[in-house]
C-alpha atoms as one frame of an Amber mdcrd trajectory, in Angstrom:
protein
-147.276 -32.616  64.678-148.284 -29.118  63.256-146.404 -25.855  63.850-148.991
 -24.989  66.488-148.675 -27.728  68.532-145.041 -27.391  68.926-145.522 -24.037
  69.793-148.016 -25.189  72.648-145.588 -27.700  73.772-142.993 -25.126  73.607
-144.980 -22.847  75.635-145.392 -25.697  77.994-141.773 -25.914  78.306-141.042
 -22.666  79.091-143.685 -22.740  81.719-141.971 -25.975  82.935-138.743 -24.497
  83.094-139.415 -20.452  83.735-138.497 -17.726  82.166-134.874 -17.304  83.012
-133.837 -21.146  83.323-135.654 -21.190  79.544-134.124 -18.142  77.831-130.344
 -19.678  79.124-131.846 -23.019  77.741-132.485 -21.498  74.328-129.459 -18.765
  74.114-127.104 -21.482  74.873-128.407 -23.693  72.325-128.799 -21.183  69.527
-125.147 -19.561  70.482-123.512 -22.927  68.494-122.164 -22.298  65.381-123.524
 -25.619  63.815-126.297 -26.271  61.186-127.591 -29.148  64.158-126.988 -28.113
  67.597-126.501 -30.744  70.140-127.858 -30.533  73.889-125.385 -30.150  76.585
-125.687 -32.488  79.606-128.018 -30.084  82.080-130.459 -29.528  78.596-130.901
 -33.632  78.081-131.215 -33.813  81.826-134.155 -30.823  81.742-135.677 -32.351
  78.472-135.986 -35.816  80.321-137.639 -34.097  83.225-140.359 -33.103  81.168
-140.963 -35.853  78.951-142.268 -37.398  82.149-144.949 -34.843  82.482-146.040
 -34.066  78.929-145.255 -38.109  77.232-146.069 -36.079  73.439-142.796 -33.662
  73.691-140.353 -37.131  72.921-142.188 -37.049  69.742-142.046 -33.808  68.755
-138.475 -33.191  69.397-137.619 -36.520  67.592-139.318 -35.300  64.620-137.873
 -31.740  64.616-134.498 -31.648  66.409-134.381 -27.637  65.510-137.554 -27.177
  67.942-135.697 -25.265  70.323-134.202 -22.947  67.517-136.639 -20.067  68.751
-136.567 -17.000  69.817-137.555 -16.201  73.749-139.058 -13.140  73.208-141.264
 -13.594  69.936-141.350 -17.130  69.358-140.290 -17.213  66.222-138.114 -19.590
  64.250-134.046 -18.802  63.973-132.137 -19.050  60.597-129.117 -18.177  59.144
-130.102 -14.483  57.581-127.121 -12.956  57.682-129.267  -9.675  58.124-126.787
  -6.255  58.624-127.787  -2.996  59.171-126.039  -0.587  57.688-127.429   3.246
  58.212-124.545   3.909  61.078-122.094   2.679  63.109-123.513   1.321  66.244
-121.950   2.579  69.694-120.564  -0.621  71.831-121.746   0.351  74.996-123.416
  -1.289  77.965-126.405  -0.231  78.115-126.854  -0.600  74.242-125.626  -3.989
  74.505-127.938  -4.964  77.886-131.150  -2.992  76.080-130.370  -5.455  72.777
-129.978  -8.825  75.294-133.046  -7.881  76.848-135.429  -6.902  73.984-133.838
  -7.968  70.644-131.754 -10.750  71.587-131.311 -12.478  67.584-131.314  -9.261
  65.728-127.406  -9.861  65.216-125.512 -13.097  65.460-124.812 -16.549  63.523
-128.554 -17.123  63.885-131.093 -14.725  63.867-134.777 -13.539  64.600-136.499
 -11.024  61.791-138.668  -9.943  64.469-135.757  -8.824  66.695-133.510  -7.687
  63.960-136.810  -4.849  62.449-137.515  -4.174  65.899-133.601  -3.520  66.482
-133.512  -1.603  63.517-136.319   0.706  64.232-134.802   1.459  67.976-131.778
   2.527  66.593-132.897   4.838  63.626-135.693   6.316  66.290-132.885   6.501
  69.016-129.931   7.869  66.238-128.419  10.229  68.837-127.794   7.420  71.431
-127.002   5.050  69.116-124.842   6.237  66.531-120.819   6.348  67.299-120.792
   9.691  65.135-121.637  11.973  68.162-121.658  15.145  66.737-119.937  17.794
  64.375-117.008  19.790  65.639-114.505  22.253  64.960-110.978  20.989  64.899
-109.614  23.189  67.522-112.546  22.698  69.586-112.149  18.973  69.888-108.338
  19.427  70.596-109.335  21.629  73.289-111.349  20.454  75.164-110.512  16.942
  75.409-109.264  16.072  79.062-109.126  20.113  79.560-106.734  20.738  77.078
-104.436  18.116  77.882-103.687  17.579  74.541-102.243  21.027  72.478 -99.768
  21.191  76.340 -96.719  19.519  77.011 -95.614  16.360  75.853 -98.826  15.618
  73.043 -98.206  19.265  72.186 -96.116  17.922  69.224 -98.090  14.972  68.133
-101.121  17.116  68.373-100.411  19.506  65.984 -99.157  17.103  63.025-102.204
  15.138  63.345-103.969  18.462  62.883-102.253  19.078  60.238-102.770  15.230
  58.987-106.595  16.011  59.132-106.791  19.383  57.281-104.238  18.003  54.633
-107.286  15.634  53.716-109.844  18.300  53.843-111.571  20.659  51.289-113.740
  23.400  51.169-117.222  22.278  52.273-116.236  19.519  54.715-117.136  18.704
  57.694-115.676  17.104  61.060-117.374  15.059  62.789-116.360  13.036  66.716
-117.129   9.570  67.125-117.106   7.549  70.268-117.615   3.684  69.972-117.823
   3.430  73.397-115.001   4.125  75.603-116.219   5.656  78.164-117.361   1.614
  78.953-113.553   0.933  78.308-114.035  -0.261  75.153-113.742   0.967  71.299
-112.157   4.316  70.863-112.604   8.023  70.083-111.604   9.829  67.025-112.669
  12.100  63.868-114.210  11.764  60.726-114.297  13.811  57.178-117.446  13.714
  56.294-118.313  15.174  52.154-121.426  15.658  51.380-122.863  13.251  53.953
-120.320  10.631  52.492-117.036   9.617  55.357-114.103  10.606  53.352-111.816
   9.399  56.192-111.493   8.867  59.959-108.824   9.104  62.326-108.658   7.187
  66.023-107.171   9.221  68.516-107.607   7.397  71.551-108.524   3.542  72.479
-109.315   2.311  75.696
């Protein structure tokens, strides 16, 4: 059997199964950390189902046990790519995570899609300022003051406060520039801090505060 008609039988099967029952069917199967994934009971069951209706799909799964290895959104086949991007730091957020499960859902992970993965790429270089946990540049005593009102250059962080500003600057030299980042806690997760940034090169960075 040829590469097309698996993907007609596959198409087949996810009209069998529907869109949602057929994207857990898939996720679930390429989420194992195995060169062979086995079926879990429900999958067999589901795959048994069907073989009743189309005879020609026991064939074609005996001869290619990686059929399922797919993508749901593009179709296309799943490998071990070990593709990274690298221009930023990626914010962990919810709705960056939900957008990535909903339209790029191999662009990261033990196997992986290249469709989803240039696709993901692309959204987050045209979508930088959303994306990116480097949120923007600062002045040191303008971050210190505003955060939570001023909370932190009062009272008991009063201390603390200024010899980590003094930490920072000790690192610093003419030309540099400070930049915030937030990985995402305002989801309660990751953690806000600074960054020395030379020349467009991170020198340094320094969490503050971590959900």
């Amino acid at each position: 059997m040829d590469r097309f008609e698996e993907i007609g039988l596959l198409e087949q099967f996810q009209s069998f199964l529907g869109g949602e029952k057929y994207r857990k069917f898939v996720r679930e199967l390429a989420s194992q950390k195995c060169e062979s994934p086995d079926l879990v009971y429900w999958q067999r069951r589901t795959c048994e189902e069907f073989k009743e209706r189309c005879p020609a799909f026991a064939d074609a799964y005996a001869s290619n046990p990686k059929l399922f290895l797919r993508c749901d959104c593009h179709g296309t086949g799943l490998k071990r790519l070990e593709l990274t991007f690298s221009e930023f730091e990626v914010r962990d957020t919810h709705d960056i995570r939900t957008l990535r499960d909903d339209q790029f859902p191999f662009a990261i992970g033990y196997r992986q899609c290249t469709n989803c993965f240039f696709d993901w790429r692309a959204w987050l270089i045209e979508n930088q300022n959303e994306a990116s946990i480097w949120r923007r540049q600062i002045q040191l005593e303008q971050f210190f003051n505003n955060w939570m009102d001023g909370i932190l250059v009062s009272g008991p962080f009063e201390k603390k406060t200024a010899e980590l500003k003094e930490a920072i600057l000790s690192k610093m030299r003419d030309g540099d520039e400070i930049w915030e980042f937030n990985t995402g806690i305002e989801n309660l997760s990751g953690c806000v801090g600074l960054g020395i940034f030379r020349q467009g090169v991170l020198i340094e960075n320094f969490e503050l505060f971590k959900a």
